[in-house]
N, C-alpha and C positions, 0 to 999 in steps of 0.2 A: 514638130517631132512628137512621134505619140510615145508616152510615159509607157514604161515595162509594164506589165499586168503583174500585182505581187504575186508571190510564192505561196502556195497554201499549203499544208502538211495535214495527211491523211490522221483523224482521228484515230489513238491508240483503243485498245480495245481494253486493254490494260491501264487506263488511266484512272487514276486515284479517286476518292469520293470527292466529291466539289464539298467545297470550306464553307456552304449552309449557304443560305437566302438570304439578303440583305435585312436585319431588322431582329435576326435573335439574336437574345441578352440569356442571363443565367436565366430568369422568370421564365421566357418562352422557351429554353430547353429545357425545364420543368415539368413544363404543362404537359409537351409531347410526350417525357416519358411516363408521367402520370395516363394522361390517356394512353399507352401503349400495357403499363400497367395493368389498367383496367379493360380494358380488352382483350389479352393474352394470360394474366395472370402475371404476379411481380416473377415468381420461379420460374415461368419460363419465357421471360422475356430478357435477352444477354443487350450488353451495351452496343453487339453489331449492330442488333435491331436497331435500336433506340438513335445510333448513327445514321444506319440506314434510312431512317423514315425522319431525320432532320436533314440529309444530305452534306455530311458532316462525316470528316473522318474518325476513327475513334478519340485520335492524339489529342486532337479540336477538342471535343466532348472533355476528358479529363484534363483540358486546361480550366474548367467551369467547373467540373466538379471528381473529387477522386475516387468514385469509385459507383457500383451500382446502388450499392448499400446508403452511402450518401445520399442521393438520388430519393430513394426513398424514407430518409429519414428526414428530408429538409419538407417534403411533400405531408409527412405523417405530422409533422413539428406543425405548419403552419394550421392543420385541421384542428389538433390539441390546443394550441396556443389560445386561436381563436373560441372555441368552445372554455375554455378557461377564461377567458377576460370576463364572459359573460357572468361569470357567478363574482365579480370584483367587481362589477360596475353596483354603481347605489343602488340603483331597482331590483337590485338582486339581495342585496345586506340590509336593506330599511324599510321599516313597515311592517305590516302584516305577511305571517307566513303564505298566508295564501297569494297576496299580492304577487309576493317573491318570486313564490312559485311559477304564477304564471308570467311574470316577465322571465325567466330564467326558460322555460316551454317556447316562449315567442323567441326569445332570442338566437337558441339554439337552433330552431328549425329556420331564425334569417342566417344561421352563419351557413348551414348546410343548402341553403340555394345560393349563397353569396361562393362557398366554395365547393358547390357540388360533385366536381372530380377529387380533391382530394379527400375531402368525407365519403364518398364510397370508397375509396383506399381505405380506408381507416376503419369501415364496419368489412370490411375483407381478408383484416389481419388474422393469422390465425396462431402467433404464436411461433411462427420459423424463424428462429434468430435473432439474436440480440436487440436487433432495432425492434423488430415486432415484437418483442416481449416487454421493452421497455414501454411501449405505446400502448398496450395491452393494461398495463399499472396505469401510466396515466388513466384509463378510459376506469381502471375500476376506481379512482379515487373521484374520478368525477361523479360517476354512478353513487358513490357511496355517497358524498354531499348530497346529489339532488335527493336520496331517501333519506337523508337528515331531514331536508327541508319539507317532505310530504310530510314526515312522522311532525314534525312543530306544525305545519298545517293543521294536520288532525289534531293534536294536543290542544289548537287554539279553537276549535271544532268549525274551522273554516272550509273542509272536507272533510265526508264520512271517513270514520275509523274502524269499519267496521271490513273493510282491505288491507290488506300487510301493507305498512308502507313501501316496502322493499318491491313485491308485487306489482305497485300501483307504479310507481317509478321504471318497471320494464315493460309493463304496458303501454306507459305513457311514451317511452323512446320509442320501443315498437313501434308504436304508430307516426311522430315525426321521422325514425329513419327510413320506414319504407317509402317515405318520400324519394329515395334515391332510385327504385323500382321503376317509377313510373313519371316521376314531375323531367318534365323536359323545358327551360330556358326557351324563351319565344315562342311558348305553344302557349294553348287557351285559358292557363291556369294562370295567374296572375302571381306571381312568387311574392310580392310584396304583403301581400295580405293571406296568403297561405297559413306564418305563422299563429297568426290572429286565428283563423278559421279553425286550426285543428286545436287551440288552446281552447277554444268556446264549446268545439264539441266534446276535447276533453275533460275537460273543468265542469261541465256544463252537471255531466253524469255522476261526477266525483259531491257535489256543490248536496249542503243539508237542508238549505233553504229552496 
């Protein structure tokens, strides 16, 4: 005797977002809305988006996390966090100023290809709102150490002095951040050795010897 054929029921057209992809956690609904961030801009990019392009309903979404705002303070947190350790770790407090220095140059530009979408977040803040203001402080206290640390460079006359520290210190990020511009993960550049490269040309120019 031949078995019924099941029943199958016409797809709704109306039917709900599907509950995501096998395999995201809070990290990988991070990432997407940082990349969605950065591609659309944080203000106008809403949590439908950010649903939408996980395949995730929103409810889903804020069971991981509460709100947009969230979202991008946990993204702006791990950029700061990270760029912070670097001035705690020893190569950064012991030795010579200049040494410091440029462990603190190299470090900096391996946290920014280590986390390259949330550090262009983070040089894109502009100041709208609480989260970005507070992130805005962090980033000026960090700035303000590393021109501690050129001026005790120059002091120990391990680099010319003859630059504002301050100066020399926006220069110098200038040039590892626009690393974000242009360095692309699995192109020809090699990110390991990146921060090396742009310390040597920077230092190189700064150096009295």
């Amino acid at each position: 005797m031949t078995a019924p054929e099941p029943v199958t029921t016409p797809a709704s057209t109306d039917a709900p977002a599907r509950r995501g992809r096998p395999g995201y956690d809070r990290e990988g609904l991070l990432a997407v809305a940082v990349q969605l961030f950065n591609e659309q801009g944080y203000d106008a990019t809403s949590v439908a988006d950010i649903a939408r392009r996980l395949g995730l309903t929103k409810s889903a979404l804020y069971h991981h996390f509460s709100s947009k705002q969230e979202l991008l303070a946990v993204a702006l947190d791990a950029a700061l966090g990270a760029l912070e350790a670097v001035l705690e770790q020893p190569g950064a407090r012991e030795g010579a100023a200049s040494d410091r220095l440029r462990f603190v140059l190299t470090g900096a530009t391996d946290v920014l290809v280590a986390q390259l979408p949330a550090v262009t977040l983070l040089l894109r803040v502009r100041g709208n709102g609480d989260v970005e203001r507070a992130a805005l402080e962090r980033r000026r206290v960090f700035d303000h150490r590393v021109t501690d640390l050129v001026a005790a460079a120059q002091a120990e006359g391990g680099v010319r002095d003859d630059v504002d520290a301050a100066v020399a210190a926006r220069l110098l990020f200038g040039m590892i951040n626009s690393v974000v511009e242009w360095y692309r993960p699995g192109g020809s550049v090699d990110g390991d050795r990146l921060g090396a490269d742009i310390v040597r040309i920077a230092l190189d120019g700064l150096r009295t010897d």
